[in-house]
C-alpha positions in Angstrom: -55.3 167.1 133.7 -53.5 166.0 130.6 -53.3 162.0 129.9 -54.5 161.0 133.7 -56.7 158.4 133.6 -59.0 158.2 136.1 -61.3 154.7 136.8 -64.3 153.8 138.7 -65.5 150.8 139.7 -68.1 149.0 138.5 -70.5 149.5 140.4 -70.1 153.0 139.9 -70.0 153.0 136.0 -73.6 151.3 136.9 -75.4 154.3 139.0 -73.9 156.8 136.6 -75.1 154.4 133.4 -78.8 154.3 135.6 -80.3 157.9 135.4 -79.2 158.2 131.2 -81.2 155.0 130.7 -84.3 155.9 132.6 -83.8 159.0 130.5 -83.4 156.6 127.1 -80.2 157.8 126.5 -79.3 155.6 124.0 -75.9 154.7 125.5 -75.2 151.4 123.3 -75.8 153.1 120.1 -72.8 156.2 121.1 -71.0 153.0 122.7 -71.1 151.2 119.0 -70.3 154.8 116.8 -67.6 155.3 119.1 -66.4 151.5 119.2 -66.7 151.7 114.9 -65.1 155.2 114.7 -62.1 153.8 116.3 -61.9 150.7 114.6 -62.2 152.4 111.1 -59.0 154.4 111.8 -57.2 151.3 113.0 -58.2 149.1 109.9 -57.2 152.2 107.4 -53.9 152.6 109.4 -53.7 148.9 109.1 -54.6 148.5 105.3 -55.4 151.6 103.8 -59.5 151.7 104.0 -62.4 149.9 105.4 -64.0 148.9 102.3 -63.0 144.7 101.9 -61.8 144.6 105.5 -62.7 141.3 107.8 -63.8 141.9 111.4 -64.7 138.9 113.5 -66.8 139.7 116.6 -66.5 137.7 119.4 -70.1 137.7 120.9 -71.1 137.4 124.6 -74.8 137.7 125.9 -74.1 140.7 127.8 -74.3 144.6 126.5 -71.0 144.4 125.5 -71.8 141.7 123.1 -74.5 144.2 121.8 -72.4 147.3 121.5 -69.7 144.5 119.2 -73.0 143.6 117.1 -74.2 147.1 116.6 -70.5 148.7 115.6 -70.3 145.4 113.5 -73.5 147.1 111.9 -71.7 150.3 110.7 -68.8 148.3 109.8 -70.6 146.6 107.6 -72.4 149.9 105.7 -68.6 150.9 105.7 -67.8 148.0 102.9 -66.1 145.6 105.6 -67.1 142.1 105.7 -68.2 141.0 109.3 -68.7 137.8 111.2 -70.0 137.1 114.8 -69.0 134.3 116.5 -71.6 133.8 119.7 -69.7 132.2 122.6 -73.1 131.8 124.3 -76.9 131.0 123.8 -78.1 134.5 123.7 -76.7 137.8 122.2 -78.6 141.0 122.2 -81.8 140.6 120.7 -82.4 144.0 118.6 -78.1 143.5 118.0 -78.6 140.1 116.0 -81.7 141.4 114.0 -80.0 144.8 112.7 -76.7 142.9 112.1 -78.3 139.9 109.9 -80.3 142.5 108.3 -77.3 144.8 107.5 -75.8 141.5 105.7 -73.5 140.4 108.7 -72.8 135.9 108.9 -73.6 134.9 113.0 -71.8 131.5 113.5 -72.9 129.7 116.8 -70.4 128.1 119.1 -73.0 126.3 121.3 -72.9 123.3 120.2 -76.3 123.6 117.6 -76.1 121.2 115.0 -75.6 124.7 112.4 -72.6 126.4 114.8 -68.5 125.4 113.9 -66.2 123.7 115.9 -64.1 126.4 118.2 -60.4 125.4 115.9 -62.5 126.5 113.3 -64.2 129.4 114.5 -60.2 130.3 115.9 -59.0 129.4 112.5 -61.5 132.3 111.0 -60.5 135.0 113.4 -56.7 134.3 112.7 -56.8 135.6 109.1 -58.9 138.5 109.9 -57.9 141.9 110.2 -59.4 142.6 113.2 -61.4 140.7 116.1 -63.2 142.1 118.4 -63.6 141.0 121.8 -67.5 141.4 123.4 -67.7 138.4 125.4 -67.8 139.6 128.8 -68.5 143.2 130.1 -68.2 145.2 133.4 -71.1 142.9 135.2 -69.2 139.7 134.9 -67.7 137.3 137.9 -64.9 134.9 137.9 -63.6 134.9 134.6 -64.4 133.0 131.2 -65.8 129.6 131.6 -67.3 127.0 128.6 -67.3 127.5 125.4 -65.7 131.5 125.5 -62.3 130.1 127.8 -62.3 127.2 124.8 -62.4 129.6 122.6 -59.4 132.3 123.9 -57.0 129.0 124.8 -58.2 128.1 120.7 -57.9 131.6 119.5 -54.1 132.0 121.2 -52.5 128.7 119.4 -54.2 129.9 115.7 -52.8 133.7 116.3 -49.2 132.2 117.1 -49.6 130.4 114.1 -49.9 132.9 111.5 -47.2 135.6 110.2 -49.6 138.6 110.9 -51.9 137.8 113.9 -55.4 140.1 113.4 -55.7 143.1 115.7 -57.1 142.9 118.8 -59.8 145.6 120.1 -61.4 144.7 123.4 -64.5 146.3 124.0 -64.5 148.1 127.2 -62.6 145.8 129.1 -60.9 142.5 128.0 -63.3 139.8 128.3 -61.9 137.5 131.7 -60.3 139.9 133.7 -61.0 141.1 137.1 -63.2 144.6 136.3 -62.6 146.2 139.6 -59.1 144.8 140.8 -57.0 143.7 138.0 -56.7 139.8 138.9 -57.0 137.3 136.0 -59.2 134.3 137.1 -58.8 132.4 133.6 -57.1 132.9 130.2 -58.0 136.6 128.6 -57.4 137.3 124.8 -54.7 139.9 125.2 -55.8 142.8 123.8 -54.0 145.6 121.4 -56.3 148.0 122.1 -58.9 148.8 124.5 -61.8 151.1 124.0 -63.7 152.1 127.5 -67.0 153.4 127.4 -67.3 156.7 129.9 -63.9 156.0 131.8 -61.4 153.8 132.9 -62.0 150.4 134.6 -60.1 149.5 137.4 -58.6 146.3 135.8 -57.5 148.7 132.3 -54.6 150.4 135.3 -53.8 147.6 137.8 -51.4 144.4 137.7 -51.6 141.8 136.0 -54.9 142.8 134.0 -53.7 146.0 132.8 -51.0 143.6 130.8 -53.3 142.2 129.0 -55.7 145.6 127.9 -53.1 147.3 125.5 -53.6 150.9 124.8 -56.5 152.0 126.6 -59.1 155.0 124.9 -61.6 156.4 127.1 -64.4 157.3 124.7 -67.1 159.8 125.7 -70.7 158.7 126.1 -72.4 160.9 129.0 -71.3 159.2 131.7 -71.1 161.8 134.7 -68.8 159.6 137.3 -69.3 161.1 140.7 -67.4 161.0 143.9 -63.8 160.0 144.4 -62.2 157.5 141.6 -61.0 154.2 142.1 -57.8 153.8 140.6 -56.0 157.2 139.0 -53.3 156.8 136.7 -51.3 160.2 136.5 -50.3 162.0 133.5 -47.7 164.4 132.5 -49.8 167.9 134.0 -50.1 166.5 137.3 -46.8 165.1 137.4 -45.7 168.8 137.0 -48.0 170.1 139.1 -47.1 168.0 142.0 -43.3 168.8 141.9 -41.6 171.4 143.4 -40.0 174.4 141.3 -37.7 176.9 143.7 -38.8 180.2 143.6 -36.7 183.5 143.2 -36.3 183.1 146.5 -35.1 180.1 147.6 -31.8 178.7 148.9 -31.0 174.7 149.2 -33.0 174.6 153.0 -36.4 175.7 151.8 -35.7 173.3 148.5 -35.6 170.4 151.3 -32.8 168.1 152.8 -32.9 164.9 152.7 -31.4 162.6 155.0 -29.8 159.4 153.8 -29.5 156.4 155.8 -28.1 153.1 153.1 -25.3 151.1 152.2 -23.0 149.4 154.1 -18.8 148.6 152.8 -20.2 145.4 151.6 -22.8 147.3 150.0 -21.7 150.8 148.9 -23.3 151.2 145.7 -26.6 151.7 147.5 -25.5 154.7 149.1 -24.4 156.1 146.1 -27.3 155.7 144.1 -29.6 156.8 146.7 -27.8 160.4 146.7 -27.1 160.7 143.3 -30.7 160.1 142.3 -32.1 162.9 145.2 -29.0 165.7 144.1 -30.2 164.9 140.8 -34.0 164.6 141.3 -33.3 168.5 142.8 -33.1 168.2 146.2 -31.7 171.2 148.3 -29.0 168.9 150.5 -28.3 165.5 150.9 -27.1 164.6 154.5 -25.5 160.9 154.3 -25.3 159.0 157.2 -23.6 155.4 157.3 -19.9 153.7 156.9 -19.4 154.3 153.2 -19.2 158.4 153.1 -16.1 158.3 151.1 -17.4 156.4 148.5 -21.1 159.1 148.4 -18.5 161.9 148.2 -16.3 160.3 145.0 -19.4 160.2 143.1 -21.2 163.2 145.0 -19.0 166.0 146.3 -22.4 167.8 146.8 -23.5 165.4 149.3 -23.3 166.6 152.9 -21.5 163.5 155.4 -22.9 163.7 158.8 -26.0 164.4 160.9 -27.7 167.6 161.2 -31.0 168.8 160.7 -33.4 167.6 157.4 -37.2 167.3 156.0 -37.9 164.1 154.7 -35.7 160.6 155.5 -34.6 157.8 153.5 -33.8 154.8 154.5 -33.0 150.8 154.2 -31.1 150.0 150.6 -28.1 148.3 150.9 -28.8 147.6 154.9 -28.6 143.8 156.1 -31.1 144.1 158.8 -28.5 142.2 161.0 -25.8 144.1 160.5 -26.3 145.5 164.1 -24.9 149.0 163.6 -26.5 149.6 160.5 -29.6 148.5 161.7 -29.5 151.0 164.5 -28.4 153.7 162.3 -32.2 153.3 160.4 -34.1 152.8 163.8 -32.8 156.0 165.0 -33.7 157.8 161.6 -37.3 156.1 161.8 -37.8 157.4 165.5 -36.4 161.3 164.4 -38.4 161.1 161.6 -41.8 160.1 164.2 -40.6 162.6 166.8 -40.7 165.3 164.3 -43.3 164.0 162.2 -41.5 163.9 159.2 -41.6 162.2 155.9 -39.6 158.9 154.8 -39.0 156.7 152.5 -38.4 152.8 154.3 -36.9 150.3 151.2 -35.5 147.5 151.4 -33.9 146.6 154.6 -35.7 148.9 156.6 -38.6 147.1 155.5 -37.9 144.4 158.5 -37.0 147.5 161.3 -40.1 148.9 161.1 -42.5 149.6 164.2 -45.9 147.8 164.2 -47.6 151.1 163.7 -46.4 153.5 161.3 -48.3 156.8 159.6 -49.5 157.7 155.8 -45.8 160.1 155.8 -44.0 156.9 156.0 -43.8 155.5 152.0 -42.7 151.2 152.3 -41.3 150.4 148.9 -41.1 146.9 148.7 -41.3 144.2 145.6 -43.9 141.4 145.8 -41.3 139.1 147.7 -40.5 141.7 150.2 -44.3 142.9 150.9 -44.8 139.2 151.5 -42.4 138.8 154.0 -44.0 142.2 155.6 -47.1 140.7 155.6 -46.2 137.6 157.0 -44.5 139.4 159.8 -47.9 140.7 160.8 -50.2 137.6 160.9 -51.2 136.9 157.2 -50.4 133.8 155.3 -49.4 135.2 151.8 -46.6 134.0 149.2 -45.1 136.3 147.0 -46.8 134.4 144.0 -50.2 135.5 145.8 -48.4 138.9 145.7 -48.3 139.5 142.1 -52.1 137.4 141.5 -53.7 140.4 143.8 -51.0 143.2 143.9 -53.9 145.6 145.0 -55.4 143.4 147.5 -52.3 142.8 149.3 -51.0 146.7 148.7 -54.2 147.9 150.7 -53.9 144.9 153.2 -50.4 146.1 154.0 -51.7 149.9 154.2 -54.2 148.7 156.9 -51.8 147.0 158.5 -49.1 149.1 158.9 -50.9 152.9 158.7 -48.1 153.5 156.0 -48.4 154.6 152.6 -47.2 151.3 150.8 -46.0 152.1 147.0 -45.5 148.1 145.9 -43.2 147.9 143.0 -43.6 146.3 139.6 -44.1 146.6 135.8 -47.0 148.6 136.9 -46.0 150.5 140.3 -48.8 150.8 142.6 -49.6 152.6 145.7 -52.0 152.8 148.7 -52.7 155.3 151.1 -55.0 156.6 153.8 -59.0 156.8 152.9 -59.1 155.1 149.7 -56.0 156.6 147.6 -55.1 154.1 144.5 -52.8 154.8 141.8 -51.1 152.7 139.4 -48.4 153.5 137.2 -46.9 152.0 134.1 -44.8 153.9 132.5 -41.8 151.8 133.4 -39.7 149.8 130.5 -39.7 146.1 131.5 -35.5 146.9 131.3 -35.5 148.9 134.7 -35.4 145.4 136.3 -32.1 145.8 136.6 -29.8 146.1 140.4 -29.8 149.5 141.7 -33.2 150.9 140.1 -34.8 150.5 143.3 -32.5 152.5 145.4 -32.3 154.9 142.8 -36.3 155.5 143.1 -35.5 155.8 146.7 -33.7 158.8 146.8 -36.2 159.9 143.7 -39.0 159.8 146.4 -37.2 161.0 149.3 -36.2 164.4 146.9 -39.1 164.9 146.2 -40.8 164.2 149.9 -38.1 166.8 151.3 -39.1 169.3 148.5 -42.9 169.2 149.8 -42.4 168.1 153.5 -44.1 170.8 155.2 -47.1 169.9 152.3 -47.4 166.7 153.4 -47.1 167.4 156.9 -50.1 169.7 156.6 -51.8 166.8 154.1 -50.5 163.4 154.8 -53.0 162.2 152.2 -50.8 163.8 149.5 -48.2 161.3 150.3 -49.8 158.5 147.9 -50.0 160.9 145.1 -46.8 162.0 145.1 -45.4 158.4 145.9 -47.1 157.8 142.5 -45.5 160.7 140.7 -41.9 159.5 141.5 -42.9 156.2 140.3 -43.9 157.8 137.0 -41.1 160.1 136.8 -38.7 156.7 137.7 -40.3 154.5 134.5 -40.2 158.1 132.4 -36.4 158.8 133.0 -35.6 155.0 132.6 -37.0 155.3 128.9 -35.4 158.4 128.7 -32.2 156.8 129.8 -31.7 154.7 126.3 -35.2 154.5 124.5 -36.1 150.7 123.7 -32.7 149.3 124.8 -31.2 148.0 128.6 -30.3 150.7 131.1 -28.5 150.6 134.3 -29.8 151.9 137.7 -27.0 155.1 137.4 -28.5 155.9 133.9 -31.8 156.4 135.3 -30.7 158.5 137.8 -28.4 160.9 135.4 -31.8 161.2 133.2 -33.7 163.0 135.6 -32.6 166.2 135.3 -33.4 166.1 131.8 -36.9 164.4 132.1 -37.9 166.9 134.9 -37.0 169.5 132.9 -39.4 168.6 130.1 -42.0 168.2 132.9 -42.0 171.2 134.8 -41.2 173.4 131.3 -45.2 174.9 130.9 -44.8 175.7 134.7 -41.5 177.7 134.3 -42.6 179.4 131.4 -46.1 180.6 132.2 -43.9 182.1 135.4 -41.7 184.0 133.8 -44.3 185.3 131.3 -46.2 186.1 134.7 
């Protein structure tokens, strides 16, 4: 499935780790070759080979402080010169013996009358080429505590003091961070690289954790993950496997029509922005409904004014949900689209006209400010700051809450839906913060919803995964839009074409070689 990334809990990771141990796999030793392998390329990318290269370990009593000491063992019969730092009283037994014995320095931070002071022990890892972070592993609760949060807050202040901070390799998840829901209890040594043992972690893909994990490699060990994952993160196959490509056959009604209910004359640019990001996202017909039609048909001539039949809805940007009339306007396309059980999109200001009780083919789209005030509508006491702490917690609670699929935006998008669906997406440049980018992921979704509507009516649970896919497609066409640099919401839209083109390319080709 291309660069999907696909995470299981940990508790999961566990019963799949079980059977290979009873079996003696010997799981930390391919954890360690793996973990050294990858460090190795890094350090001769960094400074042209191993050999004379310093690696500080930073060393927890869990397994992932074993699989640091044991890849600092092969580091070291590589030439590079290796010191562990223990942030605890313990570290794997057989670890410290083979890595003494292989010529590696062990510094305690526990306080022993032989250990160093934590500014020193910070002051070491600051002018090394690389540290690598073992502290905590998959089994750990609540965060760093003692002597290892001592040492990150220590470790932070020494790396902003030098010109060329060392690189940063977490080993299999950042030490501190929530494993299976991406919260961040206490300070985490942000990582530039993360190498994951058998598969993703649910923390590596969800806000704010993944932040903090850097690039994330999934390294093979013999983990056999069964059942459904936690968190999936799509890539680039399933994004063009999950949109549609007419046929020989098709005309602008089976491609799907999507009906547009946003902006008002105080807010036309909504309305705009909504169409021109579904015509251009390669939807069939846009149907506008609202006050500003003359300003969708300047920019649109494509666009279709009026009511009339469609396959998918959407609804809410640019509406002031007390603006009477255009408050109605999006009640009555929220009660077509339930009558005919048909698929919508509900942002923004729709996002206070909604019934109590909606289904998974109804997509919410709010930020963390507006899924607060959701939330609050229906009984829970939540701030938006308590929002973006738990995005996932408070995504699902909202998905329970309302039946709807709930697609809660952010520097990494992510969506709920009906029996357990989770994705998270980050492909978005933190410059599509910008006016307009939401309503043109609007009209993004709704496209792509009226493309696949009689799919989803069939499967509602496909809803959540192709919310997810429009999110992607959103962050890719954003990059596309001016690569490293500010974009505006109209940029993003005009870049579809052209990033959906590169998509969908295999699928086309293998078609017409059909």
């Amino acid at each position: 499935m291309g660069d999907v990334l696909l995470a299981w809990g940990s508790d999961d990771v566990r019963a799949a780790e079980e059977p290979l141990l009873a079996a003696r796999v010997p799981l930390m030793d391919r954890a360690a070759f793996a973990l050294a392998t990858v460090v190795a390329a890094r350090l001769r990318e960094r400074r042209g080979r191993v050999g004379g290269a310093t690696v500080v370990l930073l060393v927890g009593g869990g397994n992932n402080g074993g699989d640091a000491l044991w890849a600092g063992v092969r580091l070291l019969g590589r030439g590079a010169e290796v010191t562990a730092l223990l942030v605890s009283e313990r570290a794997h037994p057989e670890g410290s013996v083979a890595f003494r014995e292989a010529g590696g320095r062990i510094r305690s931070l526990d306080g022993s009358s032989d250990g160093s002071s934590v500014r020193d022990a910070a002051a070491l890892a600051a002018q090394a080429d690389v540290v690598l972070d073992g502290m905590l592993g998959i089994g750990a609760r609540g965060g760093l505590r003692g002597t290892g949060a001592a040492l990150v807050t220590a470790l932070q202040e020494a790396f902003a003091a030098v010109e060329r901070p060392p690189l940063v390799v977490a080993v299999d998840v950042p030490s501190g961070i929530g494993v299976d829901d991406g919260s961040v209890p206490g300070p985490v040594l942000t990582a530039d690289l993360t190498v994951t043992f058998g598969c993703a972690k649910p923390g590596l893909l969800l806000p704010p954790a993944a932040a903090l994990a850097g690039r994330v490699d999934v390294v093979d060990i013999g983990l056999r993950n069964a059942g459904t994952p936690a968190v999936v993160r799509l890539g680039a196959d399933d994004l063009a496997a999950l949109w549609p490509v007419p046929g020989e056959a098709a005309h602008k009604y089976t491609r799907g029509v999507l009906g547009v209910v946003a902006g008002t004359p105080r807010y036309p640019g909504a309305a705009v922005l909504v169409s021109s990001a579904a015509v251009l996202a390669g939807v069939g017909m846009v149907r506008y409904v609202g006050e500003v039609g003359d300003a969708v048909l300047a920019a649109r001539p494509e666009v279709v004014v009026g009511t009339g039949r469609v396959q998918a809805w959407a609804v809410g940007p640019g509406i002031d949900p007390d603006d009477e009339v255009a408050a109605a306007r999006v009640r009555d396309a929220l009660g077509a689209a339930a009558a005919d059980d048909l698929p919508v999109v509900a942002d923004a200001g729709a996002l206070g006209l909604l019934p109590d009780r909606l289904t998974p083919l109804t997509v919410l789209t709010p930020h963390a400010g507006e899924l607060a005030t959701l939330l609050g509508a229906r009984g829970e006491r939540v701030q938006r700051a308590d929002v973006e702490r738990e995005p996932l917690r408070w995504a699902v609670r909202a998905q329970q809450l309302t039946g709807a699929t709930v697609l809660l935006k952010g520097a990494v998008t992510v969506v709920a839906g009906p029996h357990g669906a989770r994705y998270a997406q980050a492909e978005a440049p933190a410059w599509l913060a910008t006016a307009g980018a939401g309503d043109v992921l609007t009209g993004l979704l709704g496209a792509l919803l009226a493309g696949r509507s009689d799919d989803v009516r069939a499967d509602p649970t496909l809803v959540a995964a192709l919310a997810a896919a429009a999110a992607s497609v959103h962050g890719r066409a954003a990059r596309a839009a001016n690569p490293g640099g500010p974009v505006a919401a109209l940029a993003v839209a005009q870049a579809l074409p052209g990033v959906l083109a590169e998509l969908v390319a295999p699928r086309e080709t293998a078609a017409a070689d059909a």
